[in-house]
C-alpha positions in Angstrom: -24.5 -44.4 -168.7 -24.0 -47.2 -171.3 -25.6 -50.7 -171.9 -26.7 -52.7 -168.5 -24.1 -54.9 -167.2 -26.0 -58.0 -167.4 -26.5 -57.3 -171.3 -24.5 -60.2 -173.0 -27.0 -62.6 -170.8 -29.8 -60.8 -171.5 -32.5 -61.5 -174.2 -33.4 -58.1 -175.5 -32.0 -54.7 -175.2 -35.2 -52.4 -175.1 -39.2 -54.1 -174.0 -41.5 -51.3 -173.7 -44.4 -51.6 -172.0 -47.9 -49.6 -172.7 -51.0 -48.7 -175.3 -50.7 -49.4 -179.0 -53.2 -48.1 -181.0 -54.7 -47.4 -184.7 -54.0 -43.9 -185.9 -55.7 -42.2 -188.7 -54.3 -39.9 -189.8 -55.9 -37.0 -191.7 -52.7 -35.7 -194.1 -54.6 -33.2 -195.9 -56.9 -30.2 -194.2 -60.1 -30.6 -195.0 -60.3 -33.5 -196.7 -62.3 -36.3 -195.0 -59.7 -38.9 -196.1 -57.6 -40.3 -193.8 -54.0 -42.7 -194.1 -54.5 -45.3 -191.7 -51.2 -45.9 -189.6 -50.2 -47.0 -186.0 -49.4 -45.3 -182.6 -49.8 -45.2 -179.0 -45.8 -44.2 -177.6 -44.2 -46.6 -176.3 -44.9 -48.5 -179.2 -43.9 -46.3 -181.6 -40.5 -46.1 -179.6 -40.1 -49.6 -179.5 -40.2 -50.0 -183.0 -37.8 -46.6 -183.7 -35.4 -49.0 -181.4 -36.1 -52.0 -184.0 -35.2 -50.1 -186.8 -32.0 -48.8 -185.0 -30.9 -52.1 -184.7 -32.0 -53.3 -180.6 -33.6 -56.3 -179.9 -36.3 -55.6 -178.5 -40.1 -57.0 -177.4 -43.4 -55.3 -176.6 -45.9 -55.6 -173.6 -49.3 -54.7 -173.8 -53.1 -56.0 -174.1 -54.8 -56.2 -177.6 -59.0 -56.4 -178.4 -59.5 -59.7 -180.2 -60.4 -57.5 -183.3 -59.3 -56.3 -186.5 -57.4 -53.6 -185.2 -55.7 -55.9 -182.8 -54.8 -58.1 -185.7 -53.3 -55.3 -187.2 -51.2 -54.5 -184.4 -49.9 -57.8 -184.1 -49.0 -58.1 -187.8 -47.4 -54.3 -187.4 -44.8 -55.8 -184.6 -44.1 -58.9 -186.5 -42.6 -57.2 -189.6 -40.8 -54.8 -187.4 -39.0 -57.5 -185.6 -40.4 -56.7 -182.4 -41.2 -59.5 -180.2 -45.0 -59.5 -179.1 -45.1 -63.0 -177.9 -46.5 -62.0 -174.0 -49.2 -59.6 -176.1 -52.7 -60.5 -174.5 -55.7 -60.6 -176.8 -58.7 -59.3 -174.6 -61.7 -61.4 -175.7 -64.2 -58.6 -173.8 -62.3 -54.8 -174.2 -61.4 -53.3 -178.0 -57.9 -51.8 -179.1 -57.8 -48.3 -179.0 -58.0 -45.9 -181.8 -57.2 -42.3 -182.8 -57.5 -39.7 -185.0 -55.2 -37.2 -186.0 -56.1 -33.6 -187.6 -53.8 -30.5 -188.9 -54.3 -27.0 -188.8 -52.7 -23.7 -188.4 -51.9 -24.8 -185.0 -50.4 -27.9 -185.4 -51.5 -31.1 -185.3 -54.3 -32.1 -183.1 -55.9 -35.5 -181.2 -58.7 -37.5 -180.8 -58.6 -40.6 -178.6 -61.1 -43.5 -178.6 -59.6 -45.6 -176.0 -62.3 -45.4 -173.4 -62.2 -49.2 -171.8 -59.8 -50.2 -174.1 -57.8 -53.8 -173.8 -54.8 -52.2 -173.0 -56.5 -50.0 -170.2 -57.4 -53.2 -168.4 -54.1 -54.6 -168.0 -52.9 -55.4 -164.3 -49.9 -56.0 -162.3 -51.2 -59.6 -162.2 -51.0 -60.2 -165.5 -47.7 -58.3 -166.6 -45.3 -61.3 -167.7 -42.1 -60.2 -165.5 -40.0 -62.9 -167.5 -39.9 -60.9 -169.9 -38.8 -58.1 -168.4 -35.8 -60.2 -166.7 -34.7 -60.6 -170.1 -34.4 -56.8 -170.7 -31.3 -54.5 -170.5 -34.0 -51.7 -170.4 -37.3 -51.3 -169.5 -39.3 -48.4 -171.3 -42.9 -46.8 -170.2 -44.7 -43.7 -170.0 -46.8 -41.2 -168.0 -50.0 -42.0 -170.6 -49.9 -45.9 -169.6 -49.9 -44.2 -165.7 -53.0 -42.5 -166.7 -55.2 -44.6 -168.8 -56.8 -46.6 -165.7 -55.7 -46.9 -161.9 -54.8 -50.7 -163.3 -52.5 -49.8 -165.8 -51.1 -47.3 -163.4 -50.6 -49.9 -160.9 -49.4 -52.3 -163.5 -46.4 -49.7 -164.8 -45.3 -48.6 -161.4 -45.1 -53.3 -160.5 -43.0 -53.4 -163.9 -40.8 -50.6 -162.5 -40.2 -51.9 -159.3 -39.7 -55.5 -161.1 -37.0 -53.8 -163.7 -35.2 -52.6 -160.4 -35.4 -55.8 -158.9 -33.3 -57.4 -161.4 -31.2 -54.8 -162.8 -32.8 -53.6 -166.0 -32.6 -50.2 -166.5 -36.0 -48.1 -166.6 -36.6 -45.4 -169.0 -39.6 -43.2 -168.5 -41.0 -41.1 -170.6 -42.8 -38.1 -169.2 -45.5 -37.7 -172.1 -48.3 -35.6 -169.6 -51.6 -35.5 -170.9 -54.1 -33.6 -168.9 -57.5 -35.1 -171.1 -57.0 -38.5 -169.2 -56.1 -37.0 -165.8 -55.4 -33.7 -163.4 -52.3 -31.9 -162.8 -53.1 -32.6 -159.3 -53.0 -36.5 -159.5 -50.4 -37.1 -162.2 -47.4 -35.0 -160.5 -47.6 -37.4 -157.3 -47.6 -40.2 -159.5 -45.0 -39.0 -161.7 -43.0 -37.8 -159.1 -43.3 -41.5 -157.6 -42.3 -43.1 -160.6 -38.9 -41.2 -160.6 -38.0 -42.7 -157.8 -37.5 -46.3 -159.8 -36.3 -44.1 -162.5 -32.6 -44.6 -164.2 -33.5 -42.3 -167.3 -36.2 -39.5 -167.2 -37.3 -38.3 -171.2 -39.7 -35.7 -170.2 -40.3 -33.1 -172.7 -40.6 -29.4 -171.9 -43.8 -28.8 -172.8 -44.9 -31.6 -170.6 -42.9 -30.4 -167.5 -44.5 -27.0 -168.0 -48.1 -28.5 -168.0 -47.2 -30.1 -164.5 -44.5 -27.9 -162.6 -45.6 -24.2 -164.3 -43.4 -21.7 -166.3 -40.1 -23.5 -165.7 -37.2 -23.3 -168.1 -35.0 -26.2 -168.8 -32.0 -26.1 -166.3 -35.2 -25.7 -163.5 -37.2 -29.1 -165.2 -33.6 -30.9 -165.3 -32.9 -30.0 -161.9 -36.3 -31.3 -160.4 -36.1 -34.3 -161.8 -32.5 -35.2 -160.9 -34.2 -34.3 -156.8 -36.9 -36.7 -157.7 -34.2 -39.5 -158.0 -33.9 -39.7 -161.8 -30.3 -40.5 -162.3 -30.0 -39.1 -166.0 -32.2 -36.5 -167.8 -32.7 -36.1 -171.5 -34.9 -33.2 -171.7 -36.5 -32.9 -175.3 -36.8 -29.2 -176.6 -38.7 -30.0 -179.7 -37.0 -28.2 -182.8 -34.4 -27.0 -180.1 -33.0 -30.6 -180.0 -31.9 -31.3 -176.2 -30.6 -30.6 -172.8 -28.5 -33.9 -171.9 -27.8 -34.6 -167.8 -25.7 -37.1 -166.2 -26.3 -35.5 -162.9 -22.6 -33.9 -163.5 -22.3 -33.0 -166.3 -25.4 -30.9 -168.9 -24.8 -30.6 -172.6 -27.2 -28.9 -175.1 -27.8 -30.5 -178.3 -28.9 -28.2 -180.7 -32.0 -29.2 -183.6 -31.6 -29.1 -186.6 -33.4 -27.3 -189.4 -36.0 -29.5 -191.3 -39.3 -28.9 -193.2 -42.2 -30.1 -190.9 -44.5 -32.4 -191.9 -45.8 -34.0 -189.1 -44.3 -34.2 -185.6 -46.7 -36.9 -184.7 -44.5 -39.7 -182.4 -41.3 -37.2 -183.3 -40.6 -37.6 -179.1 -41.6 -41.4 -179.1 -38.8 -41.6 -182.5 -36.1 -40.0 -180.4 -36.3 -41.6 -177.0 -36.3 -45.3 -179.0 -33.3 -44.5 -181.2 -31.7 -42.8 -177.3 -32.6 -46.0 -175.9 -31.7 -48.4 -178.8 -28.2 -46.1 -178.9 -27.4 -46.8 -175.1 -28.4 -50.4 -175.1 -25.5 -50.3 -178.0 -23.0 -48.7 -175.5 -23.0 -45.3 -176.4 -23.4 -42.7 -173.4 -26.3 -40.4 -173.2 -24.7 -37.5 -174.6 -23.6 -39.5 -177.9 -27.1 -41.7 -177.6 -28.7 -37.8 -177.7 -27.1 -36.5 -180.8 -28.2 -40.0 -182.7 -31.6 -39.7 -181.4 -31.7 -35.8 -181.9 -31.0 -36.5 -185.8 -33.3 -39.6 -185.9 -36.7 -37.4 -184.8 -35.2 -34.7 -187.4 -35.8 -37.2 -190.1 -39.3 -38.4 -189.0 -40.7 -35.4 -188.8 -40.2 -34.9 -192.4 -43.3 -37.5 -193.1 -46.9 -38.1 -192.1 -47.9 -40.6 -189.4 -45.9 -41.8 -185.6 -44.4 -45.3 -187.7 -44.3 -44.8 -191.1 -41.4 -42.1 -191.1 -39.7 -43.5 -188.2 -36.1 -44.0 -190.0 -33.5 -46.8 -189.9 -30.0 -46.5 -188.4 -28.6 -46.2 -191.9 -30.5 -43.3 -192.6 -29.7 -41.7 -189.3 -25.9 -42.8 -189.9 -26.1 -40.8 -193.3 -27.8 -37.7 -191.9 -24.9 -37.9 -189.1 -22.4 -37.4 -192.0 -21.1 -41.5 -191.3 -22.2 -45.0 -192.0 -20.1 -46.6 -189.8 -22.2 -48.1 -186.6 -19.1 -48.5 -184.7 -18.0 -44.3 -184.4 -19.1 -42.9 -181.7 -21.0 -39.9 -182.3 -18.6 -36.7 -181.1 -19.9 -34.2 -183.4 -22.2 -31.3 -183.2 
């Protein structure tokens, strides 16, 4: 699977759609000082596409507030369109906090009623996503509210409708809803589903002790038509529905993996808007979270296609990337 077939008429390569948020980010154990940054997924993804090189615009809902004004600022210096962003008068922007220990790296959300959660299928601007090659959103935007939920399945349906491609990114998490209501969903949501970017640890939390031939298999029945299944520092498992490649990780010193899955399915994305297929798109993006991970925060590492091309032993754009 390359770029959509409509792309030469088309506006943008990559509009996401979901929850941006402040992060803060607490880079040292213990100490009560924190680097403030940004997150929420599918906008860290959108602007990893940016900085790959895609055209690209974001949808969401934004409290008329400082950290909204943030936000906006944050998309206009990455090049990411943010013209149909709403500024809620009523509901804030969503924050969170981010805390490292001996088990990793931990979060707290404060996103309760948040402008973002109140976003409907009335409001989402579908022009927008006419003027898409590909649509990206993910399971947290299905669980924040039921109207957010109802809003990402309408944008779905929409990208269908007039042949933009839709991306989905698994990204379970069982503090905003049950196992028992976000499989259904999820499982629904395949269904309009042209690339599924679940991670394992996600599919785990929702199917059980599955390995990762068992995850890509299920979601191919669910009616995903390609599956990039990320394996963290085990890079990838890469299906076309007829053909599986494994793309290995690569060995890096950890910082922070904060947005490390949102980094790789923008630079995939960005990668197949371009023209690559999946399996090249997966080696690009595979090297592109390598790099982020190697700094604190879900944008601030998030690398350009130069530095990718570098790491990938090239800096020409135009090769296609057929080595391991």
């Amino acid at each position: 699977m390359g770029v959509c077939l409509l792309s030469n008429s088309r506006r943008f390569d990559l509009v996401a759609l979901g929850e941006a948020m402040l992060e803060f980010n607490q880079t040292q154990p213990g100490n009560p000082n924190y680097l403030q940054g940004y997150g929420g997924d599918t906008s860290n993804a959108v602007i990893a596409a940016a900085r790959a090189g895609a055209r690209t615009a974001y949808l969401s809902r934004v409290g008329n507030d400082w950290f909204g004004e943030q936000l906006l600022a944050l998309w206009a210096h990455e090049g990411v369109d943010a013209s149909a962003v709403d500024i809620d008068p009523t509901h804030p922007t969503g924050i969170y906090f981010v805390n490292h220990g001996a088990a990793g790296h931990q979060f707290s959300y404060l996103r309760s009623g948040s402008a973002a959660s109140a976003m409907t299928s009335v409001w989402l601007p579908r022009h927008v996503i006419q003027q898409a090659c590909i649509l990206h959103v993910s399971g947290i935007s299905l669980a924040i509210s039921a109207s957010a939920q109802a809003t990402v399945l309408a944008a779905m349906k929409e990208a269908r409708r007039c042949q933009t491609l839709v991306a989905l990114d698994s990204n379970v998490r069982l503090k905003l809803w049950s196992v028992e209501l976000a499989r259904p969903v999820i499982e629904q949501a395949l269904a309009w589903c042209d690339i599924f970017l679940p991670s394992l640890e996600d599919m785990q939390s929702l199917l059980g002790p599955v390995d990762p031939e068992a995850v890509v298999d299920w979601s191919h029945q669910q009616g995903a038509k390609s599956v990039v299944l990320k394996l963290g520092a085990q890079g990838c498992l890469v299906s076309d529905g007829q053909r599986r490649v494994r793309v290995p990780g690569r060995s890096v010193p950890l910082m922070d993996a904060t947005g490390a899955g949102d980094c790789f399915c923008g630079n995939f994305l960005a990668r197949v808007a371009a023209g690559s297929d999946i399996f090249d798109a997966a080696r690009f993006a595979n090297v592109a979270a390598s790099l982020a991970v190697q700094g604190f925060g879900a944008v601030g590492p998030l690398p350009r296609a130069d530095a990718v091309w570098a790491a990938l032993g090239t800096n020409d754009s135009t090769q296609l990337i057929n080595r391991n």
